[in-house]
Backbone as CSV, one residue per row, in Angstrom:
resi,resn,N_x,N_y,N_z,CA_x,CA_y,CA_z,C_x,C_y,C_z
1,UNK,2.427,-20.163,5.157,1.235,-19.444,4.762,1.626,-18.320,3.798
2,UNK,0.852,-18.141,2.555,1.397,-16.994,1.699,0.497,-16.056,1.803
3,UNK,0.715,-15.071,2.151,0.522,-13.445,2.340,-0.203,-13.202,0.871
4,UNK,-1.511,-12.021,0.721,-1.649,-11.405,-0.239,-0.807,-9.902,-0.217
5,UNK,-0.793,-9.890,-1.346,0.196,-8.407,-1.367,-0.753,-7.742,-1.943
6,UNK,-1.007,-6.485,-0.970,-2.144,-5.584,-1.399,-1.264,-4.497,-2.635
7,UNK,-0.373,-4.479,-2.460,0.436,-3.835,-3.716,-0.003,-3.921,-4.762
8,UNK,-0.116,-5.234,-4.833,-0.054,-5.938,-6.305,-1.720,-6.113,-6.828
9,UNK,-2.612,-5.364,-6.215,-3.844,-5.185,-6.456,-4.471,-3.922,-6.909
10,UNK,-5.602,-4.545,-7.866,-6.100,-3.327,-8.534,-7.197,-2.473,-7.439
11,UNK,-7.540,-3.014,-6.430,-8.464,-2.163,-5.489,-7.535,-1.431,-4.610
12,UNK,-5.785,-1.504,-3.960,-5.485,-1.386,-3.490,-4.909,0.487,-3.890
13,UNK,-4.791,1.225,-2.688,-4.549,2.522,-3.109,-3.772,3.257,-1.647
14,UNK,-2.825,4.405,-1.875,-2.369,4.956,-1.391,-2.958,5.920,-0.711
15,UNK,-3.485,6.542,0.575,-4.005,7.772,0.910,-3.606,8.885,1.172
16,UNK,-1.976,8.805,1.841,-1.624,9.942,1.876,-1.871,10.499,3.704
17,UNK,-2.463,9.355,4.183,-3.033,9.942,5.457,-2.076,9.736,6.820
18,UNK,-1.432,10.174,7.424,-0.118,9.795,8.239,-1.039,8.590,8.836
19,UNK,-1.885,8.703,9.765,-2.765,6.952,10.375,-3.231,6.168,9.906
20,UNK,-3.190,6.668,8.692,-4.379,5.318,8.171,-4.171,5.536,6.258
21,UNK,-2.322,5.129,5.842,-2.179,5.374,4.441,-2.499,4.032,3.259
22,UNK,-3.154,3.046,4.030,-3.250,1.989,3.317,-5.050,1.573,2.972
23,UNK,-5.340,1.935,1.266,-6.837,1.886,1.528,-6.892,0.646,0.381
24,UNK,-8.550,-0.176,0.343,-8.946,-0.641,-0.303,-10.010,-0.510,-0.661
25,UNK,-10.265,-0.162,-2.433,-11.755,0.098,-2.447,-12.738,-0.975,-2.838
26,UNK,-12.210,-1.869,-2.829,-13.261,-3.182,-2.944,-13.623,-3.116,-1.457
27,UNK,-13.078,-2.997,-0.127,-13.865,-3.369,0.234,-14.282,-1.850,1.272
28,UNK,-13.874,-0.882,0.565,-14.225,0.592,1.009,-13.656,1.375,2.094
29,UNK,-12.315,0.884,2.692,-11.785,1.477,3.948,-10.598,2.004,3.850
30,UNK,-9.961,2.325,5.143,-8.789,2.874,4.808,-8.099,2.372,6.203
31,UNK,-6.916,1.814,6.148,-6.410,1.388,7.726,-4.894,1.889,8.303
32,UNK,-3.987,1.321,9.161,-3.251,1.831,9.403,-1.912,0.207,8.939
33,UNK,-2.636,-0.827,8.450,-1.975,-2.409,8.291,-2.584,-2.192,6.625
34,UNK,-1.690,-2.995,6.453,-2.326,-4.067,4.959,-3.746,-3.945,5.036
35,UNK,-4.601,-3.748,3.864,-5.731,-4.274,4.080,-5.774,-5.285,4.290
36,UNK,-5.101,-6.149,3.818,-5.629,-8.167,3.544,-5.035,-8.576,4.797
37,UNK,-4.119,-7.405,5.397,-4.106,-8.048,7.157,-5.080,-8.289,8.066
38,UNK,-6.091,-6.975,7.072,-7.501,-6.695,8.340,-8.329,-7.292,7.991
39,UNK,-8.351,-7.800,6.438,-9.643,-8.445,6.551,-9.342,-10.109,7.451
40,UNK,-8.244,-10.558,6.670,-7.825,-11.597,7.744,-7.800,-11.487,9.357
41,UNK,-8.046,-10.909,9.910,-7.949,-10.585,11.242,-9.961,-10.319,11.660
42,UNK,-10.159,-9.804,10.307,-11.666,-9.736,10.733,-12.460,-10.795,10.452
43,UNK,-12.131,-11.602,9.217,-13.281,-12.399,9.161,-12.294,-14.196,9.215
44,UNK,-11.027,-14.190,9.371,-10.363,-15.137,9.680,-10.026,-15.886,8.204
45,UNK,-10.701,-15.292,6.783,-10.158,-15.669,6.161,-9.685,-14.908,4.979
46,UNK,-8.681,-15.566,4.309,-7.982,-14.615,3.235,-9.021,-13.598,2.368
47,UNK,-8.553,-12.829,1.975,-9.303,-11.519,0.962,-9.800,-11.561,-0.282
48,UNK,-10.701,-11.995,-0.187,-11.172,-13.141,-1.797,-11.720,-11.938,-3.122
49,UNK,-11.087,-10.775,-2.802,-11.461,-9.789,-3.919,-10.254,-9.034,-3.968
50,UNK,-9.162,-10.346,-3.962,-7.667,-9.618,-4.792,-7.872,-9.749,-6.347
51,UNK,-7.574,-8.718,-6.906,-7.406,-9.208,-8.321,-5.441,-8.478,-8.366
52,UNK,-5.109,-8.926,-9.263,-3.476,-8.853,-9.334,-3.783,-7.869,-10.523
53,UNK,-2.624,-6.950,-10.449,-2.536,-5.744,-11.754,-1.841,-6.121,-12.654
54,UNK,-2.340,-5.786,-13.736,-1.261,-6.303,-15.293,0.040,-5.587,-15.295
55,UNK,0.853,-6.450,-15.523,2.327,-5.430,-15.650,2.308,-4.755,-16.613
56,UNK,3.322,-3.507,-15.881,3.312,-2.179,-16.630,4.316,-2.885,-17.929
57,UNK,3.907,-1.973,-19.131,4.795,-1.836,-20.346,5.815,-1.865,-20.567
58,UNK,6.714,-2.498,-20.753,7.857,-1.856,-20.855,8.707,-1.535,-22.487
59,UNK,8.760,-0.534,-22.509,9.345,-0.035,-23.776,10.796,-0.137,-24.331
């Protein structure tokens, strides 16, 4: 089974919050797992509002 990597997403964001540093704003939360762990765990299927980020520049 292949894993989404919330890393590698443009909704995906850092909070900063010691419980809960992993947020997503597509789908508006903030948790203490992967998002795409929770949504998988909540609705049983993969996270269908990954989009992947363009690689950075390199100079």
């Amino acid at each position: 089974m292949k894993r989404i990597n919330c890393r590698r997403c443009i909704y995906y964001f850092v909070t900063w919050q010691a419980g809960k540093p992993h947020g997503c704003r597509a789908y508006g939360f903030k948790s203490q797992q992967l998002p795409s762990i929770v949504v998988f765990q909540s609705s049983g299927s993969d996270c269908s509002q990954f989009i992947q980020k363009k690689p950075a520049k390199s100079s």
